[in-house]
KOLSEGU-944830 format. One record per residue (C-alpha): x, y, z. Coordinates in steps of 0.5 Angstrom, whole numbers, padded with zeros to 4 digits, always signed. Layout:
# residues N
XYZ...
# end
This chain:
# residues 421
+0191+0308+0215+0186+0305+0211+0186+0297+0212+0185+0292+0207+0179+0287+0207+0182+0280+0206+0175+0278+0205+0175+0282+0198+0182+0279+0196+0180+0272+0198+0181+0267+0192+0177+0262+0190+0180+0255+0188+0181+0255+0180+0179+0250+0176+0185+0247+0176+0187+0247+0182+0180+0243+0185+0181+0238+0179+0188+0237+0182+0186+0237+0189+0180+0232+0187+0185+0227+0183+0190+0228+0190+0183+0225+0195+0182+0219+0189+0189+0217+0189+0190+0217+0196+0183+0213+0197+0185+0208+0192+0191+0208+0196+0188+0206+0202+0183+0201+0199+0190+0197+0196+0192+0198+0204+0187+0194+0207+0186+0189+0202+0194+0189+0203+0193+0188+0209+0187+0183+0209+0191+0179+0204+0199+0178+0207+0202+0177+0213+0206+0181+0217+0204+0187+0221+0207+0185+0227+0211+0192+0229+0205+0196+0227+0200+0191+0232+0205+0190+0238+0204+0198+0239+0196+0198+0236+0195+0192+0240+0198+0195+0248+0194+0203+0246+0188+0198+0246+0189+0195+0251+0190+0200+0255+0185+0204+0252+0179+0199+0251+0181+0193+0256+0184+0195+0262+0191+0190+0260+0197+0192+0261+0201+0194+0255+0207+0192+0257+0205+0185+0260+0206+0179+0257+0198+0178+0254+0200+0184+0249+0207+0180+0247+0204+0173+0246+0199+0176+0242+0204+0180+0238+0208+0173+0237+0202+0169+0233+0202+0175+0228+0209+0175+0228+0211+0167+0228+0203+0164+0228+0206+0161+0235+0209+0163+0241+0216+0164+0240+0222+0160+0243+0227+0162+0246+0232+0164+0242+0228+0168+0238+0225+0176+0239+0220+0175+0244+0216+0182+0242+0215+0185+0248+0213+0192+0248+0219+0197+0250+0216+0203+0247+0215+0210+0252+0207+0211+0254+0207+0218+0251+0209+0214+0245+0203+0208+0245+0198+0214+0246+0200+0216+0239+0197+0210+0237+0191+0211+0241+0186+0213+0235+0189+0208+0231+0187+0204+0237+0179+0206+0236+0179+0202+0230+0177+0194+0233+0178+0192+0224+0187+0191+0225+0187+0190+0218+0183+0196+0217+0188+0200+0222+0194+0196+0219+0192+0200+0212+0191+0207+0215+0198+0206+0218+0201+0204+0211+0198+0210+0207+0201+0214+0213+0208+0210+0213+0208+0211+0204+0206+0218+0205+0212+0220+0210+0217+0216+0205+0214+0221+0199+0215+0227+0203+0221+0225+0207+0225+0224+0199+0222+0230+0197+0224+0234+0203+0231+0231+0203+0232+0232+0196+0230+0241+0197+0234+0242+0203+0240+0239+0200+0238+0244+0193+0239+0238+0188+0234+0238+0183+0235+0233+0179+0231+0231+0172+0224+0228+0172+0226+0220+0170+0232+0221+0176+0227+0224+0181+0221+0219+0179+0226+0214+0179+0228+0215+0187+0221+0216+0189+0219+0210+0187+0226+0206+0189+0223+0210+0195+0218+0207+0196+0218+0199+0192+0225+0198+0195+0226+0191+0199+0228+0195+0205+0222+0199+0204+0217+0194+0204+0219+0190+0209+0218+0197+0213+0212+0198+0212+0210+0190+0211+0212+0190+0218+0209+0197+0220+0216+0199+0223+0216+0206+0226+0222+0207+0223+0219+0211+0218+0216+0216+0222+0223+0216+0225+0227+0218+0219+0223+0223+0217+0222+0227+0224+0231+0226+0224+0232+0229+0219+0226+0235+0220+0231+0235+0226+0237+0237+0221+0233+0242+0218+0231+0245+0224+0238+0246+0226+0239+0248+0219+0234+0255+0220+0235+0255+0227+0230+0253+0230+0234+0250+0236+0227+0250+0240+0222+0245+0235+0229+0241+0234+0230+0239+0242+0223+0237+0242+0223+0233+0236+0230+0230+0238+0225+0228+0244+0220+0224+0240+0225+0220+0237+0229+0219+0243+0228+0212+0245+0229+0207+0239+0237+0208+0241+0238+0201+0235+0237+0206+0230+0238+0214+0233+0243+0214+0239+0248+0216+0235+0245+0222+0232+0242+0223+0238+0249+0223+0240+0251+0228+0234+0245+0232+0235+0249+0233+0243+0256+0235+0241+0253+0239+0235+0250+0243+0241+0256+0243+0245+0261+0245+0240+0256+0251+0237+0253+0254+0244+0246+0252+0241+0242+0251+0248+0236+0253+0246+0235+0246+0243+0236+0243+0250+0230+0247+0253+0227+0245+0247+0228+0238+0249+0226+0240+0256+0220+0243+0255+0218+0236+0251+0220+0231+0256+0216+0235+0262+0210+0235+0258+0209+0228+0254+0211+0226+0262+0207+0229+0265+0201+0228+0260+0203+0220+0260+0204+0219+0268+0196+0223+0268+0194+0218+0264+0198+0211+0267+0201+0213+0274+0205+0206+0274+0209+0205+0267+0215+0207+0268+0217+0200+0272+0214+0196+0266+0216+0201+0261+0224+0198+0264+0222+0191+0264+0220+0191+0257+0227+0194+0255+0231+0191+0259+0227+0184+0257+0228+0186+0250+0236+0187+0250+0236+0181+0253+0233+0177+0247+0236+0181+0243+0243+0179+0245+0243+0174+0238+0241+0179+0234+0247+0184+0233+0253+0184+0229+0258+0182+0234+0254+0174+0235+0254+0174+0227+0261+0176+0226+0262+0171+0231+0259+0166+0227+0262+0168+0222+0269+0167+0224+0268+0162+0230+0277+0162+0231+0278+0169+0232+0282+0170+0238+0279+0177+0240+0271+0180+0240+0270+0183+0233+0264+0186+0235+0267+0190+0240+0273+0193+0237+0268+0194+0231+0264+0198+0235+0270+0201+0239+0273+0203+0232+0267+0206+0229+0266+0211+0235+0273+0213+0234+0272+0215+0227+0265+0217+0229+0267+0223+0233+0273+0225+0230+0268+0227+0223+0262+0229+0228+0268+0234+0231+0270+0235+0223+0263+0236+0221+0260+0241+0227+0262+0247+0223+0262+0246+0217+0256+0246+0211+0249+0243+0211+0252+0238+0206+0257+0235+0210+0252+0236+0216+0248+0231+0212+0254+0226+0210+0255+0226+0218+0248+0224+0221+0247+0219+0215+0254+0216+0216+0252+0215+0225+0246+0212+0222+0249+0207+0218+0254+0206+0223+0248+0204+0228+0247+0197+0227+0254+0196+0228+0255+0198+0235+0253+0192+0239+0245+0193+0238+0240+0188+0235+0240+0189+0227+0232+0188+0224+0232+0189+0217+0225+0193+0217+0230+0199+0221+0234+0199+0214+0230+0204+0211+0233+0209+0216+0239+0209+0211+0235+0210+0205+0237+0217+0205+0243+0215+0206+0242+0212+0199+0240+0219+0195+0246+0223+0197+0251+0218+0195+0247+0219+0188+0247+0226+0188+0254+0225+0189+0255+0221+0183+0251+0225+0179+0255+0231+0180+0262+0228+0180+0261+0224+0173+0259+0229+0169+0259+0226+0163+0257+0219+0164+0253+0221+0169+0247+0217+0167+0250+0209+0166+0254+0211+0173+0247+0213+0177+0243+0207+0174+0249+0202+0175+0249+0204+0183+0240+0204+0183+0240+0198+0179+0244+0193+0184+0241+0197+0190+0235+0195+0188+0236+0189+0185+0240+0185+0190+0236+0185+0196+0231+0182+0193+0236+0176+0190+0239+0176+0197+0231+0175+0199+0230+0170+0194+0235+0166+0197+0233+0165+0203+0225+0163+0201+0228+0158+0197+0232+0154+0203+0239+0156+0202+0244+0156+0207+0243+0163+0214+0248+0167+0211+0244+0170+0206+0239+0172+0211+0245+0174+0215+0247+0178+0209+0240+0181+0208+0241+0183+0215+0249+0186+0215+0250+0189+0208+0246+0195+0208+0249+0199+0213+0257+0196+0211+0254+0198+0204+0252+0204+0206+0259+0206+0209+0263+0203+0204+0259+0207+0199+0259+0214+0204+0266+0214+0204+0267+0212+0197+0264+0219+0195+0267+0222+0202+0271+0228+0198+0266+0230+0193+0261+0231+0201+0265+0236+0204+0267+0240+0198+0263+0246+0198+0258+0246+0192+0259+0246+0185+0260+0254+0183+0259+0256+0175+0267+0256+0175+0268+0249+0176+0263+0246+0170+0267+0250+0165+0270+0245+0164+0264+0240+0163+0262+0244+0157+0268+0243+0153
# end
């Protein structure tokens, strides 16, 4: 047997692939530039800083992250002040083994530096959350459509106020969905462990969380809990050698934000709404929901990867509705959600196609920042409340519109004959 020297058969880089690598670093440098001097110039960041501002604490100043000193600092960049007391205090609610991933952004003493670093972050995740979603549903749309979705991606208002504010929602998103696609080509072990590093922001993920759960059970997929094992002993043991006592303010932090954030869900607005209703509408809505929720969850668990996706984006959009606080930077977790319901469009309106695709684009993008512009301009709360609620009973709405067109099988060459005629 003879063997092949792979250094004979290595090739170097073509001319026009180091032309394409060089222009990729000069984007990405550019990018970066625009981010810092984004950041330098526009407020904002406080979700980014909350967590910059506890791993630097912890790191450099022998602060504790999860005490007040960290929460009022985040206040000043949140409201320039200190917050009253009917709004969100900022108080840091996040696992250790979370706030270490922030400690090299930490290393950065320039927080609009760091702010810029964690937005170039953010905007590539965005780019490869579309991209990925858009492969792993086989859906290849045409270049003017893809573009279009890139860049409502990444300039839709949801979408910028995320990373305005410097959410980890993004990052959330795509590891929820790498998730799905680790089921997908069962790789139950990488999908339990990165079902761990999303497991604790439950206002966007306990439902998925509690998919990914009955998925396991119907299916007999244990391999995913050892996966979700092996990662939560080792990022506890890592973060408990490196802070022995955060667990106790770790649940201070939660609970303090469940608290104050009692007036930030959808049942306090609805009742504002409708101050004479004679029952809770937050409550029952939240009970209905997660009626419907697990009869699709069990209607879902066997069926094809479509149907999986419709499942887990509708458990997404559902969230916000289920008692708790709505923050507008989170809706960016439904904008995958947004893509299937116009692949959706695109297969079920052959023939016009084009007009129905951009007629959803155009008011999904449009809307929210007419609704925004209301709101600066002074005009009453409700537009801010609709800024707030709409996404996700849009999203909903917008599932179940296109429901039927989700759960059939995908389109064989049978069923376009009759789109030739």
């Amino acid at each position: 047997m003879t063997f092949k020297d792979i250094r004979k058969s290595r090739k170097l880089l073509s001319i026009e692939e180091i032309r394409l690598l060089f222009l990729a670093l000069f984007l990405l440098a550019g990018l970066l530039a625009l981010n810092i001097y984004l950041a330098r110039t526009l407020p904002g960041g406080e979700q980014f800083f909350q967590r910059w501002s506890g791993a630097r604490a912890f790191l450099l100043e022998q602060i504790e992250p999860y005490s007040s000193t960290i929460a009022e600092r985040t206040q000043n960049v949140a409201y320039g002040r200190q917050a009253l007391s009917s709004e969100y205090p900022y108080v840091l609610n996040d696992p250790f083994y979370v706030v270490m991933l922030y400690i090299p952004l930490a290393l950065f003493s320039d927080f609009t530096l760091a702010r810029g670093v964690w937005m170039l972050l953010s905007e590539v995740a965005l780019v490869v959350l579309v991209f990925s979603l858009l492969r792993s549903l086989e859906w290849e749309p045409p270049r003017w459509l893809f573009f279009a979705l890139m860049v409502f991606g990444l300039f839709g208002y949801y979408s910028l106020v995320a990373l305005g504010s410097g959410t980890p929602v993004i990052a959330i998103t795509l590891l929820t969905f790498a998730v799905l696609y680790s089921l997908r080509s069962f790789s139950d072990e990488l999908a339990g462990a990165l079902l761990f590093l999303i497991a604790y922001q439950w206002e966007v993920g306990a439902l998925f969380f509690l998919f990914v759960i009955v998925f396991m059970l119907a299916n007999k997929r244990w391999k995913i809990l050892t996966g979700f094992g092996m990662s939560l002993v080792i990022l506890l043991a890592i973060s408990f050698l490196a802070y022995p006592g955060w667990g106790l303010p770790y649940f201070r932090g939660v609970l303090s934000d469940w608290y104050r954030g009692a007036d930030l869900t959808f049942g306090h607005i609805a009742s504002a709404w409708f101050p004479d209703a004679r029952f809770s509408i937050g409550f029952w809505t939240a009970l209905l929901l997660g009626i419907v929720l697990f009869l699709e969850w069990l209607g879902s668990v066997g069926s094809h990867y479509r149907r999986i996706v419709w499942t887990v984006c509708l458990s997404l959009a559902a969230t916000p509705l289920m008692g708790f606080a709505i923050f507008p930077s989170n809706h960016v977790i439904l904008l995958p959600a947004f893509i299937l319901i116009v692949m959706l469009i695109w297969e079920r309106w052959t023939r016009q196609r084009i007009f129905y695709t951009l007629l959803v684009m155009a008011f999904a993008f449009a809307i929210p920042f007419w609704l925004y512009s209301r709101v600066i301009a002074g005009y009453p709360k409700i537009y801010s409340e609709l800024l707030t609620l709409l996404p996700p009973i849009g999203t909903i709405i917008g599932l179940y519109w296109m429901r039927w067109w989700a759960f059939r099988m995908p389109r064989t060459w049978f069923d376009q004959i009759g789109d030739r005629k």
